[in-house]
Each structure stands twice: as structure tokens, then as C-alpha cells.
C-alpha positions, 0 to 999 in steps of 0.5 A: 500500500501506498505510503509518504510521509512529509515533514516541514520546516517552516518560518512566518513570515510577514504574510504567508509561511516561508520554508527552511527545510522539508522532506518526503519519504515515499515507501511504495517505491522506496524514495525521498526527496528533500526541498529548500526554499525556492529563489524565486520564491521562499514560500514554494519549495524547490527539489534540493536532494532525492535519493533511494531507500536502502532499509525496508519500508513496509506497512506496519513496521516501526519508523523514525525520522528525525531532524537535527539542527546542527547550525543555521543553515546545516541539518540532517534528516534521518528516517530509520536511522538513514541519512536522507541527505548526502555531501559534506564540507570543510569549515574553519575553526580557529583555535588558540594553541599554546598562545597562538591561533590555530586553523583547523578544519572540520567535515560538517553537512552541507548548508542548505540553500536558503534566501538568508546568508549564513549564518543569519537566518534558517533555522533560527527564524523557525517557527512550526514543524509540520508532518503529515502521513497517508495510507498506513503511516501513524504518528503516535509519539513527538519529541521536540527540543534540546534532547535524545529521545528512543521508542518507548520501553525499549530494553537498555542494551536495545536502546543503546544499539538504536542510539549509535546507529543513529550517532556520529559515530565513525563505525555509524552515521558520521556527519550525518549523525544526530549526536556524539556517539558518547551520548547514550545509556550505560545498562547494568553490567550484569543485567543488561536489559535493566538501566543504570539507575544512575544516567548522564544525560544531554544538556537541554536549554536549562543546562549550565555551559558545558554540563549536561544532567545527572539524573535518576531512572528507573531501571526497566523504562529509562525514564526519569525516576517519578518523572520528576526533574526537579527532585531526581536530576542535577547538573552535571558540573555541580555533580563531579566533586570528589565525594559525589553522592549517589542520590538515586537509592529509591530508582535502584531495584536489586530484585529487578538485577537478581529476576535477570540473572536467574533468567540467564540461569534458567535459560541455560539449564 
């Protein structure tokens, strides 16, 4: 059956809606196409990029697309942890080494064409992120902001793997990829379906510089301990002292790592 899904990007401008950035994927022939804003006129979109499918797209199968701000004018689209996007680019960096400026070169997405000059404008003049599905494609979940998010009661060791197949990893997506490889879940060693109760999580907009979070979850879901932040979550520079707490005792659940083990035992008799 039939399938596209299209998710846009778009700003308000003084009259009627201009576009950043947009994407469709089309599963009944195993397609996408990605549009910028047309030069003509910036509330149209023109083809910027089309490419194949590589990974199955049937009805009733699990799907994610994500998409991710890198800077201004550079973002990725990824659909089951597939780039939907291709090319890269150097870009200077200046760095002060040992009391002189050093130049060095990064590998960053290519900026997408926009009527605003880098680094002004694009995604900093968003205002709506806008999706739309036919046929047998539903949309039951959406995260937004400064985060990392995976499919709901998914294991940790689960987890893990979906987050660095989806990571800059150099083994993964590189440049393409949505996050540093480092930001992920840390299971329980002898118990690996269980989370540490215990995460480093990703900075957010209420994040110190340079600090992300600490906090305490529970141990089959991943979520944050009661959902409560507040209570259950600190900085992460305020956190690294040398006689650091361990403030998440009520999240950690020794039954839940005992039931484990014996199943491993069980399974093995």
C-alpha cells in the first residue's frame, strides 16, 4: 500500500509561511526527496536532494525520522536511522594553541540553500514543524527540543544499539549523525536489559555551559525516576566533586538485577 510521509520546516513570515527545510519519504517505491526554499520564491519549495531507500519500508513496521539542527543553515534528516541527505564540507575553526591561533578544519553537512546568508537566518527564524502521513503511516509519539529521545520501553542494551546507529559515530552515521556517539545509556553490567539507575544525560536549554544532567531512572523504562526533574536530576558540573553522592537509592531495584540473572540461569539449564 501506498505510503509518504512529509515533514516541514517552516518560518512566518510577514504574510504567508516561508520554508527552511522539508522532506518526503515515499515507501511504495522506496524514495525521498528533500526541498529548500525556492529563489524565486521562499514560500514554494524547490527539489534540493532525492535519493533511494536502502532499509525496508513496509506497512506496519516501526519508523523514525528525525531532524537535527546542527547550525543555521546545516541539518540532517534521518528516517530509520538513514541519512536522507548526502555531501559534506570543510569549515574553519580557529583555535588558540599554546598562545597562538590555530586553523583547523572540520567535515560538517552541507548548508542548505536558503534566501538568508549564513549564518543569519534558517533555522533560527523557525517557527512550526509540520508532518503529515497517508495510507498506513501513524504518528503516535513527538519529541521536540534540546534532547535524545528512543521508542518507548525499549530494553537498555536495545536502546543503546538504536542510539549509535543513529550517532556520529565513525563505525555509524558520521556527519550525518544526530549526536556524539558518547551520548547514550550505560545498562547494568550484569543485567543488561535493566538501566543504570544512575544516567548522564544531554544538556537541554536549562543546562549550565558545558554540563549536561545527572539524573535518576528507573531501571526497566529509562525514564526519569517519578518523572520528576526537579527532585531526581542535577547538573552535571555541580555533580563531579570528589565525594559525589549517589542520590538515586529509591530508582535502584536489586530484585529487578537478581529476576535477570536467574533468567540467564534458567535459560541455560
Amino acid at each position: 500500500q501506498r505510503r509518504v510521509r512529509k515533514a516541514v520546516v517552516s518560518t512566518q513570515s510577514t504574510g504567508d509561511k516561508e520554508l527552511i527545510y522539508s522532506v518526503e519519504v515515499n515507501c511504495a517505491d522506496k524514495s525521498w526527496k528533500s526541498f529548500a526554499p525556492s529563489s524565486e520564491d521562499p514560500t514554494i519549495g524547490a527539489l534540493y536532494q532525492e535519493g533511494k531507500l536502502e532499509k525496508s519500508c513496509k506497512d506496519g513496521e516501526d519508523f523514525d525520522l528525525i531532524f537535527k539542527v546542527k547550525q543555521a543553515h546545516q541539518f540532517t534528516w534521518l528516517f530509520k536511522a538513514e541519512p536522507l541527505q548526502t555531501g559534506s564540507q570543510q569549515t574553519p575553526i580557529t583555535k588558540v594553541v599554546r598562545g597562538k591561533e590555530v586553523t583547523e578544519y572540520r567535515t560538517r553537512t552541507l548548508n542548505v540553500p536558503s534566501p538568508d546568508e549564513s549564518p543569519e537566518g534558517g533555522a533560527a527564524k523557525a517557527v512550526e514543524f509540520s508532518f503529515e502521513t497517508t495510507g498506513a503511516a501513524v504518528v503516535n509519539r513527538f519529541a521536540f527540543g534540546r534532547c535524545m529521545a528512543w521508542p518507548a520501553n525499549m530494553p537498555c542494551n536495545e536502546t543503546k544499539a538504536w542510539l549509535a546507529e543513529r550517532s556520529k559515530g565513525p563505525n555509524f552515521l558520521y556527519t550525518q549523525g544526530a549526536h556524539r556517539l558518547s551520548f547514550t545509556v550505560f545498562c547494568m553490567p550484569e543485567a543488561p536489559t535493566l538501566y543504570r539507575p544512575t544516567q548522564l544525560l544531554h544538556p537541554d536549554e536549562f543546562s549550565i555551559p558545558k554540563s549536561g544532567w545527572v539524573c535518576c531512572v528507573n531501571m526497566k523504562t529509562g525514564a526519569i525516576w517519578e518523572g520528576d526533574k526537579k527532585k531526581y536530576c542535577r547538573q552535571l558540573a555541580d555533580w563531579e566533586t570528589e565525594d559525589r553522592p549517589f542520590f538515586c537509592e529509591p530508582a535502584y531495584d536489586d530484585t529487578l538485577v537478581t529476576d535477570e540473572i536467574d533468567g540467564y540461569f534458567d535459560q541455560a539449564v
